[in-house]
N, C-alpha and C positions, 0 to 999 in steps of 0.2 A: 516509663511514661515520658514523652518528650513535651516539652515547653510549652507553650504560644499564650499570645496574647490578645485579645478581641477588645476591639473601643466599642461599646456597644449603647447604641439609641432608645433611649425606655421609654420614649415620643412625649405627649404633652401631659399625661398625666394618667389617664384611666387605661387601664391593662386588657382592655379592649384591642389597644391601638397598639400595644406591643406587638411587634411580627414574629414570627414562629422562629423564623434562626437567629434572633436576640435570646428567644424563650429558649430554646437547644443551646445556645453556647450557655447562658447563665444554668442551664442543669448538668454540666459538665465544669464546670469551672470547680478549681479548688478551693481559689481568693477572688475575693471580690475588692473593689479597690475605686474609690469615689468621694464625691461631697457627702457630706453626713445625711443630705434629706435625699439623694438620689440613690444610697447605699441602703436607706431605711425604706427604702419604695418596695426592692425583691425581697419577697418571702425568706424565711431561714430555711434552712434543714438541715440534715447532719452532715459533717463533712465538709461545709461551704466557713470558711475563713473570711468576715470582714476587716477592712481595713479603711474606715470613715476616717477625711480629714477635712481641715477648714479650706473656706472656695478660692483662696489667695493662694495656693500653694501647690499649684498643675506644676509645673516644670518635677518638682519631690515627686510627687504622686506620680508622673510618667517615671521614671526614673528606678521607683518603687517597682512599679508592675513591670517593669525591663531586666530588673534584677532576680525579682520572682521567677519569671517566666524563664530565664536562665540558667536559674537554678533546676528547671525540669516542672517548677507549677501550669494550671492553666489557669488565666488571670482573665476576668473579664474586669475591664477598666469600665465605671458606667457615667451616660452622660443624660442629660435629659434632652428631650427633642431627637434631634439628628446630630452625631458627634463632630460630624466634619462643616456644622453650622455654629461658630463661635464657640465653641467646646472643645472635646478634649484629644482628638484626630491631630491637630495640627503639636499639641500641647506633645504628646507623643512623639513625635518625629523631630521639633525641637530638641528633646532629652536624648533619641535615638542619634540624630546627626554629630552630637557632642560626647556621645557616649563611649565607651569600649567597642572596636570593631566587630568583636564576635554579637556585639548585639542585633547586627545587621544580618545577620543568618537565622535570626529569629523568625519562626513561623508568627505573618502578623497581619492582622485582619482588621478590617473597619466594617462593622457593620450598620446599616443604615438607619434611621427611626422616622418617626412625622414629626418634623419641626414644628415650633409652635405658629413660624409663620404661616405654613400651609393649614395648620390645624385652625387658627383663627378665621384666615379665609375662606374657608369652607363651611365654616360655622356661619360667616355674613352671607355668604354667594358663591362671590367669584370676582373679591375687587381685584386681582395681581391675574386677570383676564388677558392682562396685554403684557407690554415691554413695563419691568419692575425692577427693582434693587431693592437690597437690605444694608441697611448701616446698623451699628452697633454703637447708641450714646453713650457708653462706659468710657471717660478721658482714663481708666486706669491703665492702658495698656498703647497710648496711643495721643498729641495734643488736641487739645478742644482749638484751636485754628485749623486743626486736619478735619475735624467732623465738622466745623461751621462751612469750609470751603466745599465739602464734599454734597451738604448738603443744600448748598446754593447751588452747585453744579447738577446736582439731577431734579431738582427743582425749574432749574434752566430746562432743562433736556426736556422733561414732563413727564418724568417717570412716575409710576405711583411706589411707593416706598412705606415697609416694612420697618420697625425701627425696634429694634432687642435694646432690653435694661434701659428706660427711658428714663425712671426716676428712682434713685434709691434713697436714703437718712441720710449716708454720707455725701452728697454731690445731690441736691434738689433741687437745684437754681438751675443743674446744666438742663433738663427737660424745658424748661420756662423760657429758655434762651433759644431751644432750638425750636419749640411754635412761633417764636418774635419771628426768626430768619425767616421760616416757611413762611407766616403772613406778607411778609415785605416781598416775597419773590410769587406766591401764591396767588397773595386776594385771602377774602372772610371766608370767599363761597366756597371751595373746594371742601371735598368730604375726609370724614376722617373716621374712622374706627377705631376706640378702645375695646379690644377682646381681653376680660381679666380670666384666666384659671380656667381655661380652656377645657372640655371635655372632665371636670370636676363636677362635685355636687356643689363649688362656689364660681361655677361659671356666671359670668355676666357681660353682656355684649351690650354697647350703646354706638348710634352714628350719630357725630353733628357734623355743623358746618365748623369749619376748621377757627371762623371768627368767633365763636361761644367754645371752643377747646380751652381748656384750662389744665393747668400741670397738675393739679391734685386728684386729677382724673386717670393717674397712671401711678402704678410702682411697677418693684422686678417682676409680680406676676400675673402683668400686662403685655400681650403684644399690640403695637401703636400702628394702622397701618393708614397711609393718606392716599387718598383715592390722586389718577393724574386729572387733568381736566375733563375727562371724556367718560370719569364716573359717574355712576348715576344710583340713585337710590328709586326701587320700587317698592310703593306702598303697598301694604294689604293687612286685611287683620291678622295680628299677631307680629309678626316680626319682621321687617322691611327685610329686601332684599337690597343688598349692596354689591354691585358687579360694575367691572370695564370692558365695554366690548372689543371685539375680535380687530376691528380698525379703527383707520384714522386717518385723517388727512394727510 
């Protein structure tokens, strides 16, 4: 049995949305190797080895599933969403570039999932209709002068903009800090989207105007998504629709 290792996308939450060669490689896999709540998401059965650990420690955890898969395991490394959207794709190749050359002869795959941005948005409409970015407000990996610049710069630009890990226990102030910047570069008016838990039985989706936005309106399992100027929200009974259309001046 020879090796390999699969980063694989278990998308936003409901196993609906799992795609069939995430479901094939996880029924093949010897070890399984993840965050503890993304490791607890795939079913057991016999034969399948977990290896859950805490969400600070990708660099161990790639490193882990490189050593396994060397050894001759089949490793599926799991991420939530899509793996090569702030997850654990890049986290891997990190470990790989620094690793043992023979690691590099590895049979090694990314496979893809529904990120929660696209899952969000699709849930509202269709606000990320036109020219979009995603930023990631987590300062753990990265300084909070790089995400306030960045996100004055596509604020500039009028992007409409996705925003992963807005507000967690440890760092709560930074979400409140980045609505001040958007308002000063924005306006009240622009739209804004909290999609919480997406595709769960604790989904909940709300649109305001970005001036009645409040930080306590988001944690980790929120994606945040601000419409650019050319958003528009349509009423109708039951659930507005939120979309950017196709142009623009």
């Amino acid at each position: 049995m020879s090796g390999w290792v699969a980063v694989a996308g278990l998308g936003p939450g409901a196993d609906e949305l799992v795609t069939p060669e995430v479901m094939q490689a996880l029924a093949e896999a010897t070890d399984l190797i993840g965050y503890f709540p993304y490791v607890a998401r795939v079913a057991d059965r016999p034969g399948l080895v977990r290896h859950g650990s805490d969400n600070r420690v990708e660099l161990e955890r790639a490193a882990h599933a490189l050593e396994l898969a060397a050894a001759g395991k089949q490793v599926v490394v799991a991420s939530s969403g899509d793996p090569g959207v702030f997850a654990m794709a890049s986290a891997l190749f990190e470990a790989l570039e620094a690793g043992p050359a023979e690691w590099r002869l590895l049979d090694i795959r990314i496979l893809p999932g529904i990120t929660a941005m696209l899952a969000a948005a699709a849930r509202a409409g269709s606000p990320l209709g036109h020219d979009f970015c995603a930023i990631n407000l987590s300062d753990n990996l990265k300084p909070w002068a790089l995400i306030e610049r960045r996100l004055r710069l596509a604020a500039q630009a009028d992007f409409a903009m996705a925003f992963y890990n807005p507000r967690s226990k440890a760092r709560p102030e930074g979400f409140a800090r980045a609505l001040d910047i958007l308002r000063q570069e924005c306006g009240p008016d622009r739209l804004i989207l909290f999609a919480r838990a997406v595709s769960t039985p604790e989904e909940e989706l709300r649109v305001v105007r970005l001036g009645d936005a409040g930080a306590e309106m988001a944690d980790m399992r929120t994606m945040v998504i601000l419409g650019s100027s050319h958003s528009r929200l349509i009423e109708r009974p039951g659930s507005p629709i939120l979309y950017t259309p196709r142009w623009t001046e």
